[in-house]
C-alpha positions as CSV (number, residue, x, y, z in Angstrom):
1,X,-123.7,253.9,271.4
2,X,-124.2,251.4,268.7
3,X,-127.3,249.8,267.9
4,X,-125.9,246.5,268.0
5,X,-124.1,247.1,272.0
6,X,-127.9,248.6,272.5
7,X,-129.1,244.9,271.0
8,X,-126.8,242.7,273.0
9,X,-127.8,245.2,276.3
10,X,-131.6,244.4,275.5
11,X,-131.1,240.9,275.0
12,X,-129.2,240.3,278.1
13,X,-131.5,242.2,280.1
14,X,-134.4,240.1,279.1
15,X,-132.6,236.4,279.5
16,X,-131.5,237.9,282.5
17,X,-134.9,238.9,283.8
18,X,-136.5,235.6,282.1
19,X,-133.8,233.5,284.1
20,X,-134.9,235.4,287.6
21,X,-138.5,235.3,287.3
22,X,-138.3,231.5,286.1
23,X,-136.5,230.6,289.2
24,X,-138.2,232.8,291.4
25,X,-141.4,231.2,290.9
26,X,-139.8,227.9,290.8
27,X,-138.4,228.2,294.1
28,X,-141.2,230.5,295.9
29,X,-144.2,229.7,294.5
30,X,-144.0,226.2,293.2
31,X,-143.9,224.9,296.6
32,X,-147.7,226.0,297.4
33,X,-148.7,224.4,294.0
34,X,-150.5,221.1,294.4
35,X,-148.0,218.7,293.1
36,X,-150.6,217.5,290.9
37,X,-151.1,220.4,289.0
38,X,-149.9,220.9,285.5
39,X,-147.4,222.9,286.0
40,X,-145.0,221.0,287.9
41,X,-144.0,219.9,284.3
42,X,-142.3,222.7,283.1
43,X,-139.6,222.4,286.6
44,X,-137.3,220.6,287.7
45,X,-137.3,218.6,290.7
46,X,-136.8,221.3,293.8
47,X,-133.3,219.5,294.5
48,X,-131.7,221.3,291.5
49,X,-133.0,224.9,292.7
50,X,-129.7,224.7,295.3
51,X,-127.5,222.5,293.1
52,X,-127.7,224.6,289.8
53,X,-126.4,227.6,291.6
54,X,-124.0,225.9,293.9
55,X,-122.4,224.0,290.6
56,X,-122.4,227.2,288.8
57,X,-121.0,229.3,291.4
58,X,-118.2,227.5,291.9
59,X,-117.3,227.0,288.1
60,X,-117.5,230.5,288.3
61,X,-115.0,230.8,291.0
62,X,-112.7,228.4,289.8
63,X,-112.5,230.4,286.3
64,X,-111.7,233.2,287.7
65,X,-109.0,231.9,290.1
66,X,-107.1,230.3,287.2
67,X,-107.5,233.8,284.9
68,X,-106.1,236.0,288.0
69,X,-103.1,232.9,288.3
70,X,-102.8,233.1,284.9
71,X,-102.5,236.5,284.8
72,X,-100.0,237.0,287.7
73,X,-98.1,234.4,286.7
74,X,-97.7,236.2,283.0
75,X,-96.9,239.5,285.3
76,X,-94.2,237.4,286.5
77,X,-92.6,236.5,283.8
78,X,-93.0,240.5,282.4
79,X,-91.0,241.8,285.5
80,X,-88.1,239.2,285.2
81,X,-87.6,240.0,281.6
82,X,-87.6,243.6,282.1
């Protein structure tokens, strides 16, 4: 393996475990936090712990429903040609 796939692995890894720790604590321990307390600066409002996943999911969804369309449709157009 390369050193620069073992790079791009590492540096995956770490946003993704940055990303989960960041909303873990965001979503299960900021609600016990005073909301006084400095901290609460560095969230967002608790309303945008469903909605960023929820918008992002179904981007996600919808991406991959027009690659496999795309895809079938292109398959399609290989078999009549054939």
């Amino acid at each position: 393996m390369e050193l620069g796939d073992k790079a791009v692995g590492f540096l995956l890894t770490l946003t993704s475990l940055s990303i989960f720790t960041y909303y873990t604590f965001w979503v299960i321990i900021l609600p016990f936090v005073d909301s006084d307390h400095f901290v609460h600066k560095y969230f967002l409002p608790q309303e945008y712990a469903i909605l960023i996943p929820v918008i992002a999911g179904v981007v996600l969804l919808s991406f991959l429903s027009i690659f496999v369309g795309l895809v079938m449709l292109k398959s399609k157009k290989k078999k009549k040609t054939n």
